[in-house]
C-alpha positions in Angstrom: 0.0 0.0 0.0 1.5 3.5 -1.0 0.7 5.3 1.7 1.5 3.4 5.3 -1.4 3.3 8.2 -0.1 6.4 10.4 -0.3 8.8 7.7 -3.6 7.3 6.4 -4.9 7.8 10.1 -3.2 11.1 10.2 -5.0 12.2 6.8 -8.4 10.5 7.6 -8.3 12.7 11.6 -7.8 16.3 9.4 -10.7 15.5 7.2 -13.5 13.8 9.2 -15.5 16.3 11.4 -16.1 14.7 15.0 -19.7 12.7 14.6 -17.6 11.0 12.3 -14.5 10.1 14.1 -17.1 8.8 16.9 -18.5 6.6 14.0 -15.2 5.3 13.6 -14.7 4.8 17.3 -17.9 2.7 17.9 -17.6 0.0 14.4 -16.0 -2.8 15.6 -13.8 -4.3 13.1 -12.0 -8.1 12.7 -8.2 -7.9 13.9 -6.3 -10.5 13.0 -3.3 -9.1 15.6 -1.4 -6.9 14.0 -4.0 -4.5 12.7 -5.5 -6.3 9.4 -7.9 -8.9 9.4 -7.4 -12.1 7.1 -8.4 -10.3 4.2 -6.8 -7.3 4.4 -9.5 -5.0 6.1 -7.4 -2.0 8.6 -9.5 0.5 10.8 -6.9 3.2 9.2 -7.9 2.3 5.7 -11.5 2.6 7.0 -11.1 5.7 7.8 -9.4 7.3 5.1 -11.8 5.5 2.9 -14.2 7.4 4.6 -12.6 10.7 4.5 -12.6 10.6 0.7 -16.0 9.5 0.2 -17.5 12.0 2.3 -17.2 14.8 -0.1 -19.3 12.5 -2.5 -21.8 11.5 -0.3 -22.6 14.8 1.6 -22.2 17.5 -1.3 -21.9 15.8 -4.3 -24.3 13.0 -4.7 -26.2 14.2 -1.4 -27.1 11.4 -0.6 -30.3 10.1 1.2 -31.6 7.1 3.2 -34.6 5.3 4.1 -35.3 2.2 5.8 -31.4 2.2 7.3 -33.2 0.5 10.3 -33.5 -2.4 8.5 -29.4 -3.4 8.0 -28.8 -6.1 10.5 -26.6 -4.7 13.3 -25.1 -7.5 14.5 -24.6 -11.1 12.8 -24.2 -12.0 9.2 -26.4 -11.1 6.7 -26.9 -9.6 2.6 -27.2 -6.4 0.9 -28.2 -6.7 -2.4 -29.3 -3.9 -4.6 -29.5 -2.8 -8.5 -26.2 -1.9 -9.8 -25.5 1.1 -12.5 -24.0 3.8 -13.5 -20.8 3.0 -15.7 -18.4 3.8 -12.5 -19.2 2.0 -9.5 -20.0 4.7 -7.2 -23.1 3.7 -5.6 -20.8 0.7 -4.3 -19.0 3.5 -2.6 -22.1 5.3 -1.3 -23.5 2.3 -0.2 -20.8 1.4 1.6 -20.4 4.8 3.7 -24.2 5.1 4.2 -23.8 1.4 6.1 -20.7 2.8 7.9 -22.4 6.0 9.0 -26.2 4.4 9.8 -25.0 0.7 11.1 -22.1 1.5 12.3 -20.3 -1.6 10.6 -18.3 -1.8 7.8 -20.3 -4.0 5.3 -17.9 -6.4 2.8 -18.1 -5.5 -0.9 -17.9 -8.5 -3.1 -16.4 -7.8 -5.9 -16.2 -9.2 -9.8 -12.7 -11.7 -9.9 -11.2 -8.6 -12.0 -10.8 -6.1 -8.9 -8.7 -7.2 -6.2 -6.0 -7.3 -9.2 -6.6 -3.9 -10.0 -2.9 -1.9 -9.4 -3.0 0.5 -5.9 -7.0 0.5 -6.4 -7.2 -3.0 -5.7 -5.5 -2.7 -2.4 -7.1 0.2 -1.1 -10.5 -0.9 -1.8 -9.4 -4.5 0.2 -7.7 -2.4 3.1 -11.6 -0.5 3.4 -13.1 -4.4 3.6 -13.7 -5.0 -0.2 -12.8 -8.8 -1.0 -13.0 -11.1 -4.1 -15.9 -12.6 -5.0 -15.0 -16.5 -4.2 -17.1 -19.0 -2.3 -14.4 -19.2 -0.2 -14.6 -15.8 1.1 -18.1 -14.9 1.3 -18.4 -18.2 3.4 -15.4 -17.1 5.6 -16.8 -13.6 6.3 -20.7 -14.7 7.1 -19.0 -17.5 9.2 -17.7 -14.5 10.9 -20.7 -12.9 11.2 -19.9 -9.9 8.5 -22.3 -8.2 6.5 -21.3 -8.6 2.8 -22.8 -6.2 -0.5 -23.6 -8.0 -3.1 -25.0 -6.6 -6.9 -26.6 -9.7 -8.3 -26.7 -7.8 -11.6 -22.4 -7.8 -11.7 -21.2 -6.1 -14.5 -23.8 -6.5 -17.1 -26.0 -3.9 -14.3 -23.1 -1.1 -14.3 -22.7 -1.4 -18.0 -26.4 -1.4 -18.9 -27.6 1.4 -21.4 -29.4 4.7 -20.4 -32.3 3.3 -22.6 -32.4 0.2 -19.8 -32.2 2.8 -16.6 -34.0 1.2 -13.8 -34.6 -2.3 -15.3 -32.8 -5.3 -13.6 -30.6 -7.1 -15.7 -29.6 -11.1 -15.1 -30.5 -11.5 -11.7 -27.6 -14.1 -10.6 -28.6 -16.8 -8.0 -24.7 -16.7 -5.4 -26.3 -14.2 -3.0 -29.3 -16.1 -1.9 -27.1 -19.2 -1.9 -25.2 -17.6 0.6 -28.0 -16.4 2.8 -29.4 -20.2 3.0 -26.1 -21.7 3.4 -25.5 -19.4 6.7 -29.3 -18.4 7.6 -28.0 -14.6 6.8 -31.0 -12.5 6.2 -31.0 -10.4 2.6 -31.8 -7.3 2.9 -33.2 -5.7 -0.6 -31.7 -2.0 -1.8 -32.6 0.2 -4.3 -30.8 2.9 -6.1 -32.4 5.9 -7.6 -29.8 8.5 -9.2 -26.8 6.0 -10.3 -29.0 5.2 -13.1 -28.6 8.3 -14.7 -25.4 9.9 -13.9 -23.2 8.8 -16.5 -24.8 7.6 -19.9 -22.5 5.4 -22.2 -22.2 5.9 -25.8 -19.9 3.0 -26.4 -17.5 0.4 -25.0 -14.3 -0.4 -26.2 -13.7 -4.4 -25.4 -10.6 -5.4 -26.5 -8.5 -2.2 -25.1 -10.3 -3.8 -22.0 -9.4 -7.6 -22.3 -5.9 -5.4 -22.9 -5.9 -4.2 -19.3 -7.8 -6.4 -17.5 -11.3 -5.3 -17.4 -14.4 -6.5 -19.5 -14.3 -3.4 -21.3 -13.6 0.3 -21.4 -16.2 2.4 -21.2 -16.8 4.9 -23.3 -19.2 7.8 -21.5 -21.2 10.6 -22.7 -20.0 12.9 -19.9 -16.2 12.4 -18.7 -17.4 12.8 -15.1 -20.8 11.3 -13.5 -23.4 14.2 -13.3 -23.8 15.2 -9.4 -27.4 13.4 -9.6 -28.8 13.2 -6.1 -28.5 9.7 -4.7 -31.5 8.2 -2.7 -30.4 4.6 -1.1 -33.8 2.4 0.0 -33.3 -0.1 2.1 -36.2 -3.2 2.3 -37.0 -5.6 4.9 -35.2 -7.9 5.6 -35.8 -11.4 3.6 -35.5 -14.6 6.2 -35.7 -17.7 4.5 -36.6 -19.8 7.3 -38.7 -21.9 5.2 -35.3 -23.4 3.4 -33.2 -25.9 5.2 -29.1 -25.0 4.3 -29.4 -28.4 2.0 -31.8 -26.6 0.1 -28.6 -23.9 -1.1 -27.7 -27.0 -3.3 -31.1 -27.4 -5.6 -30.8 -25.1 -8.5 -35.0 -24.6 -8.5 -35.0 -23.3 -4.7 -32.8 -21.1 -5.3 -34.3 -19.8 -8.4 -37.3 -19.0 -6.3 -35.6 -17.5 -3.4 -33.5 -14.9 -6.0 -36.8 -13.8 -7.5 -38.1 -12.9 -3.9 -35.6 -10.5 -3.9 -35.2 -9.5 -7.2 -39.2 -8.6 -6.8 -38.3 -6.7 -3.6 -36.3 -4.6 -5.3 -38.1 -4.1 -8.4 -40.6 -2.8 -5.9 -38.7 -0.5 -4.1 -36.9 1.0 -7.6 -40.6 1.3 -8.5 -41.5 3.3 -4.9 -38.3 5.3 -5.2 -38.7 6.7 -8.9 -42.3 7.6 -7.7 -41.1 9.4 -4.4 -38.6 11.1 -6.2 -39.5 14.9 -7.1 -37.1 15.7 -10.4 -35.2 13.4 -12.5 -31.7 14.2 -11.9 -30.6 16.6 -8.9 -33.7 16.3 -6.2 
């Protein structure tokens, strides 16, 4: 990591105002000893993490909440939630609204591609991001972490503006998860990321050429400062499946589409509640 923990710490204190250093104070974070957890995760990290996202989330985005009552506190459990907006900034805002409402830092799981991603890659793992094996999502609800999950993946962030608020492949991995460990899901909906940054192309092989799917090629070189408004749903138990049940391709079908529908619905009560189409 460029930049060692004691000046990240130093950096995050001069930016954060206080509520947020008390934030910081209360999330309890996994130690393995010596600072880092097993998968990289640092409370320093955390906080610079924070520090630079603020900005985003406060004045930029602006963003807003509802439902925040309804991410588990304690114990394992699954946010998953439309993905868009050709950079993945409502990952980020996600992730800081958790921090700031829950008071935990929630476990992006990320596409196989990110973790290798040069300085990026670290940073993102040192703030709690890991990569998106079996293997660690198991690890971290065995631990009783709250992971983030876009069931859309890629295909969702990449998605034209003529498909803005329409739910793409709805992959199966996060209700597996959630049966496997008994982890509630709780559904999000993002209205804003749709819109901020409309692509008028992609470039795939200059991609394949540096590791990504593809390059992007956007209509604006920055995402518009559309206002963000995060909904959170209740939380899905699905105490009618046994963890056996994880393993039959039909249950878990029907346990995606739950909340694929949850979040249809609350895409669908967010573009209603909203007032304009891009900055309120």
């Amino acid at each position: 990591m460029p930049i060692p923990p004691l000046f990240a710490r130093a950096l995050a204190h001069a930016a954060l105002n206080e509520d947020d250093k008390q934030i910081l104070r209360e999330v309890q974070m996994p130690d393995a000893g010596h600072g880092y957890d097993a998968f990289g995760l640092h409370r320093d990290y955390v906080a610079l993490g924070l520090a630079i996202a603020m900005p985003l989330y406060g004045r930029y985005f602006r963003c807003i909440s509802y439902g925040a009552e309804n991410i588990p506190k304690t114990g394992p459990g699954v946010l998953a939630g439309n993905h868009s907006g050709t950079v993945p900034t409502d990952g980020m805002m996600l992730w800081v609204d958790v921090v700031r409402h829950a008071k935990r830092v929630p476990r992006p799981i990320a596409d196989h591609f990110v973790p290798t991603l040069p300085v990026i890659g670290t940073f993102f793992s040192r703030g709690g991001m890991v990569g998106g094996s079996r293997g660690n999502a198991r690890a971290l609800l065995e631990a009783g972490q709250l992971l983030m999950i876009f069931p859309e993946g890629t295909p969702g962030i990449g998605k034209n503006f003529d498909q803005r608020y329409q739910l793409q492949q709805w992959r199966v991995g996060h209700t597996e998860l959630a049966i496997r460990h008994s982890a509630p899901v709780v559904p999000v909906a993002f209205i804003g990321p749709e819109e901020q940054m409309p692509q008028v192309g992609r470039l795939e092989r200059l991609g394949k050429l540096v590791g990504l799917p593809y390059v992007p090629v956007p209509a604006t070189p920055l995402p518009m400062p559309v206002r963000y408004h995060i909904h959170y749903g209740e939380p899905i138990h699905f105490r009618d499946m046994k963890p056996s049940d994880a393993d039959d391709p039909a249950k878990l079908e029907e346990a995606a589409n739950r909340v694929r529908e949850a979040v249809d619905g609350l895409i669908k009560k967010g573009l209603k509640k909203r007032k304009g189409r891009l900055f309120s």
